[in-house]
C-alpha positions in Angstrom: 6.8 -13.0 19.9 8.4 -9.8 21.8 9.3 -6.7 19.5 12.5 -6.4 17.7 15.3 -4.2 19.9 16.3 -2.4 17.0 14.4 -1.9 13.9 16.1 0.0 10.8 13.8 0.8 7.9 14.3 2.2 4.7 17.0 4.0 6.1 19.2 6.3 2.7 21.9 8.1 3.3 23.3 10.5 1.2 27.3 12.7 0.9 27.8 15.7 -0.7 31.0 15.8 -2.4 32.7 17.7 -5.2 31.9 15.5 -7.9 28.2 15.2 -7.2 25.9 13.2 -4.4 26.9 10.1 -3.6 23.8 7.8 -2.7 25.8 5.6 0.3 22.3 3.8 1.6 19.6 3.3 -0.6 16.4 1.9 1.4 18.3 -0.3 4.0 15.8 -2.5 6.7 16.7 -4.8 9.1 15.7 -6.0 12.6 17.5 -7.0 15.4 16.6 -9.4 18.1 17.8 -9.1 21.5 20.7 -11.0 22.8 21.0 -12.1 18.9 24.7 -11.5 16.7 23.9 -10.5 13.6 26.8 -9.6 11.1 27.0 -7.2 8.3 29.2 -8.2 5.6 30.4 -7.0 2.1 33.3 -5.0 0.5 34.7 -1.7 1.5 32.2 1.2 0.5 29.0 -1.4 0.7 27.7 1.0 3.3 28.7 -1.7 6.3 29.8 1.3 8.7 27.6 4.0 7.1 24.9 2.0 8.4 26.5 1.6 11.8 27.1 5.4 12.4 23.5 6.4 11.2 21.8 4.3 13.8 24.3 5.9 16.9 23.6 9.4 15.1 27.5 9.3 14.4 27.5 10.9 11.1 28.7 14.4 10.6 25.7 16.2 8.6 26.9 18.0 6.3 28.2 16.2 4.1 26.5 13.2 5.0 22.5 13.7 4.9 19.7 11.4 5.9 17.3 11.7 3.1 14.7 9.3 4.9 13.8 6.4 7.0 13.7 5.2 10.4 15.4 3.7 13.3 14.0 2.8 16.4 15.4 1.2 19.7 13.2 -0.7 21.8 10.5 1.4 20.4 12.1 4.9 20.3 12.7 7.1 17.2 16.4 8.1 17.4 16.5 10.1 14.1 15.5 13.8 14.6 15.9 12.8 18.3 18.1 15.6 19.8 22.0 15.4 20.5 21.6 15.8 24.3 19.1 12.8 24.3 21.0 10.9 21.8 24.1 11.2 24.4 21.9 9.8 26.9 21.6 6.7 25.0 24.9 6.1 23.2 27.2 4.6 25.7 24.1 3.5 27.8 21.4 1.6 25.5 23.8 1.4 22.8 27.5 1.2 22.4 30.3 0.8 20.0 33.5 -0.8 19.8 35.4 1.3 16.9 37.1 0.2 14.3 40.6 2.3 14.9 40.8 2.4 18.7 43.6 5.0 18.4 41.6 7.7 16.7 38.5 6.9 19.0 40.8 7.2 22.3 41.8 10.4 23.6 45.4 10.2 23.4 46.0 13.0 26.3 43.9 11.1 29.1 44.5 8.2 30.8 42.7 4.8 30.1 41.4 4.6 33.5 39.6 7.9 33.4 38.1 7.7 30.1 36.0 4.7 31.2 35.5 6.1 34.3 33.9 9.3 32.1 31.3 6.7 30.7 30.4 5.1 33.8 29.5 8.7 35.6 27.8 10.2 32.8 25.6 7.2 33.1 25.2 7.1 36.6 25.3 8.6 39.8 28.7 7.2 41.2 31.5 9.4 42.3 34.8 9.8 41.0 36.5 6.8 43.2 33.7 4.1 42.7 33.5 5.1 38.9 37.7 4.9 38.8 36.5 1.2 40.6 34.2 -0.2 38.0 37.0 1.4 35.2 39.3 -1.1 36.9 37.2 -3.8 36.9 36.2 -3.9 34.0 39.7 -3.5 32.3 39.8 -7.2 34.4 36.7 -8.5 33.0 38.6 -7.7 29.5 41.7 -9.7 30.6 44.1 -7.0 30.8 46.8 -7.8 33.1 47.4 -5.8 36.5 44.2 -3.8 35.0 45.1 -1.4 38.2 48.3 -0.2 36.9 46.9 -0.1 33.0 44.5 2.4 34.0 46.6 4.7 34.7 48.3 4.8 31.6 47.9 6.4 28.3 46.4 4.8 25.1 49.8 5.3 23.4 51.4 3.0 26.1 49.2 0.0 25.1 49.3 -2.1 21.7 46.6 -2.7 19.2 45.0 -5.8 21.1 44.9 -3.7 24.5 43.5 -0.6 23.3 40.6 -2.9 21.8 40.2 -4.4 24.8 39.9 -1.1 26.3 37.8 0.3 23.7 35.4 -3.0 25.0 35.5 -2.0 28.3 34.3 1.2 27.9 31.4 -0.3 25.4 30.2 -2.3 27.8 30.6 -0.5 30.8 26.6 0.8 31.2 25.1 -2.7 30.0 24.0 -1.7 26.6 21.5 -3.2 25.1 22.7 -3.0 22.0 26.5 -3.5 21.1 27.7 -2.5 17.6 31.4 -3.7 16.6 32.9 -2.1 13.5 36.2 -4.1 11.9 37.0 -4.7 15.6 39.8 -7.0 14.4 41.0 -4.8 11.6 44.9 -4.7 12.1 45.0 -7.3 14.5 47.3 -10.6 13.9 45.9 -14.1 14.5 46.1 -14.4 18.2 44.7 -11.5 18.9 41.5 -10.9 17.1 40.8 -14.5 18.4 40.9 -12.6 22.1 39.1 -10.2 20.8 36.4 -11.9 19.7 36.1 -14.0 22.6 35.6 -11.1 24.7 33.2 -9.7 22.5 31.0 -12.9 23.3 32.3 -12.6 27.4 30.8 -9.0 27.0 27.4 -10.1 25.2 27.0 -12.9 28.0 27.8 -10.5 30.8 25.5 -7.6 29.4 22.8 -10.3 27.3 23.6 -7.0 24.5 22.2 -7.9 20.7 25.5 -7.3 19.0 26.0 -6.2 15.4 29.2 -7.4 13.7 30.5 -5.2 10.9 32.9 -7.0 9.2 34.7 -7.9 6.0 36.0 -11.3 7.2 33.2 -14.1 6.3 35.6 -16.8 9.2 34.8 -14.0 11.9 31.0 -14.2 10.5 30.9 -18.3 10.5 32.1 -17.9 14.0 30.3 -15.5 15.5 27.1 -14.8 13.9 23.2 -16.1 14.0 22.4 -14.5 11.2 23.9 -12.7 8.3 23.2 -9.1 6.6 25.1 -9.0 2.7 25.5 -5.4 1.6 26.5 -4.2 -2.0 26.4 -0.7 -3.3 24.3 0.7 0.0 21.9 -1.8 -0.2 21.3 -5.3 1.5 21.5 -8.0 -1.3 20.8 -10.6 0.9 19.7 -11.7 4.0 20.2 -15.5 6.3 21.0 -17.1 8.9 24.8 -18.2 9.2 24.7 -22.0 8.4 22.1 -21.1 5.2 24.4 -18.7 3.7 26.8 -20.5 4.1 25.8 -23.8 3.0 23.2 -22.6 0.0 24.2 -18.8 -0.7 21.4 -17.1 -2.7 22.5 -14.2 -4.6 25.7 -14.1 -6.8 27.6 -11.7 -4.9 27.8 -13.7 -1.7 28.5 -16.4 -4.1 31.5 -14.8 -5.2 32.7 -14.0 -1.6 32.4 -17.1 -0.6 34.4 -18.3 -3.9 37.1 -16.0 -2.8 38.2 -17.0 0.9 40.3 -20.3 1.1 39.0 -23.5 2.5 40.2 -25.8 4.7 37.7 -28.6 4.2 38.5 -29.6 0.7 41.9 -30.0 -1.7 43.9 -26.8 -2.0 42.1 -24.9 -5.7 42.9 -21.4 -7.5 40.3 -19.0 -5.7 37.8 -17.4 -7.9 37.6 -13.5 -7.5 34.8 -11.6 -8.2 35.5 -9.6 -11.8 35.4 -5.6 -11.9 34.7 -3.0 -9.5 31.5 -1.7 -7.4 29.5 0.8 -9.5 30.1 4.2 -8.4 27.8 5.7 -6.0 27.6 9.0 -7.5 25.8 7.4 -10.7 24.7 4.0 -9.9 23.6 1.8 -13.0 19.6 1.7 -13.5 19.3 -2.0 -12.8 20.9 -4.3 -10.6 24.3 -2.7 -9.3 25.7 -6.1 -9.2 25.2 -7.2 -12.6 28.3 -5.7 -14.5 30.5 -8.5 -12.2 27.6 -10.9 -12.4 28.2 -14.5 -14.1 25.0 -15.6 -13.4 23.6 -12.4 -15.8 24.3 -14.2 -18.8 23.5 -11.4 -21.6 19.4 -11.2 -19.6 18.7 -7.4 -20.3 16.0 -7.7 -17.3 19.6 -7.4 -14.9 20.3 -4.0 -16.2 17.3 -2.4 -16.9 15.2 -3.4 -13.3 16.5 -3.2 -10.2 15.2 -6.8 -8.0 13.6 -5.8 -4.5 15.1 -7.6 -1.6 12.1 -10.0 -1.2 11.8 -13.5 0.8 12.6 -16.6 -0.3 11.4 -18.9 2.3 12.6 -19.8 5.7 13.5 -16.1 6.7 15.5 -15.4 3.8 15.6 -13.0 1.6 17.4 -11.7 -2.1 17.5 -9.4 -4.2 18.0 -11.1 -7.4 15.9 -11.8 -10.3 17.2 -15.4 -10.7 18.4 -16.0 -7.0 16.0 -19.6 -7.9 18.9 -20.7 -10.1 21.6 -20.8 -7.1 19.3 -23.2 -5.4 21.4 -26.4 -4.2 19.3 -29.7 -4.6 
């Protein structure tokens, strides 16, 4: 079996702020495949697009400090590696799609030139053949008269088009390794179901491994392989779609599943899951889930040791003491 693409391990991350450290990752480890999706779900402040930006080198240190860990691309350590190397590889071996498309554009150049930037600091075409490939590849994302688009402004587009732009850029080096963030954040209906279809016409045209950061467990069921849970900085769970779905093993994805509406059975109150996540500047001793856990049930061995993520069979894993009791017959 060939070597995992990208392999995160035991990766913590850590913010300064002014009331204290805030632990954002706490031993995160992963693998990804090539040419696999693999979504990373959970609530806002799980540590979903921390994780993200630490693997691109994205985070601004200070405040944000890598207290250990590894990540390594097709082999290659990319923390400590140095910025001018690390700009060799983002927008080449790796690419993102952003989750604000507005703030990642640069509202004073035009769309046509700003992809056109990626493709010649890449590569050794000239300034007509890279303004070329920036037009074709605004056509590859379906954007109409892609000619004409590129020589306007991100202001001049709407939300849909400037992700589809934001795509065309991500993909325009082949990238191994594709990394979307909320990609469909703010986006109505019709649009983020464009936008995810081109982020599978991008995978099949570049045969990238793409990471899906998201919030939104229909986006997962549709695009995904295999799944990544995240609560309080740390993965809580680990499966492939139609598992996690089907038999969900620890009691957080339990509740998120409990609190989307379904369309294969009568119309039901949804269940929400009770309370808040702990606070990252002092997080509880044991599990961090089990002040909003109902499968606790007054067991002191919740709050006083913290479960390892350990496997449960069938290249699964949890992190819960009594992920056995969620098992459906």
């Amino acid at each position: 079996m060939s070597e995992p693409l990208l392999v995160v391990d035991d990766l913590a991350v850590e913010f300064k702020t002014e009331d204290g450290i805030a632990r954002a990752l706490d031993g995160v480890s992963f693998e990804i495949n090539a040419g696999e999706t693999v979504a990373i779900v959970g609530e806002s402040g799980s540590g979903k697009s921390v994780t993200a930006l630490s693997v691109l080198g994205l985070l601004r240190q200070p405040p944000a400090s890598i207290v250990r860990g590894s990540v390594r691309l097709r082999g290659t350590e990319l923390l400590g590696m140095s910025r001018r190397k690390l700009g060799e590889i983002r927008g080449k071996d790796a690419a993102m799609v952003f989750q604000d498309p507005m703030t990642a554009l640069n509202p004073v150049h035009r769309i046509g030139k700003q992809i056109a930037e990626t493709v010649r600091l890449h590569s050794d075409l000239g300034k007509k053949e890279a303004m070329a490939r920036a037009v074709d590849l605004l056509g590859l994302v379906g954007m109409a008269q892609p000619a004409a688009r590129a020589r306007q402004y991100p202001h001049e587009f709407s939300g849909g088009m400037r992700q589809r732009a934001m795509i065309a850029m991500a993909i325009a080096n082949d990238p191994s390794l594709l990394i979307a963030d909320e990609p469909t954040t703010a986006l109505d209906v019709t649009i983020q179901a464009q936008v995810l279809n081109l982020l599978r016409t991008a995978q099949q045209e570049t045969g990238a491994a793409t990471v899906l950061i998201t919030h939104d467990l229909g986006v997962v069921a549709e695009m995904a392989e295999r799944v990544l849970v995240m609560y309080a900085g740390r993965i809580v769970e680990r499966a492939d779609v139609r598992s996690l779905f089907r038999s969900p093993r620890h009691p957080y994805t339990v509740g998120l599943l409990e609190s989307i509406p379904r369309l294969d059975s009568e119309a039901q109150a949804l269940t929400p899951i009770p309370g808040s996540p702990p606070s990252l500047l002092a997080p509880p001793p044991g599990c961090p889930f089990a002040p909003r856990c109902a499968l606790r049930k007054g067991r002191s061995r919740c709050v006083e040791e913290r479960p390892a993520l350990v496997s449960v069979g069938d290249g699964r894993a949890t992190a819960c003491h009594f992920s056995e009791e969620l098992v459906h017959v």
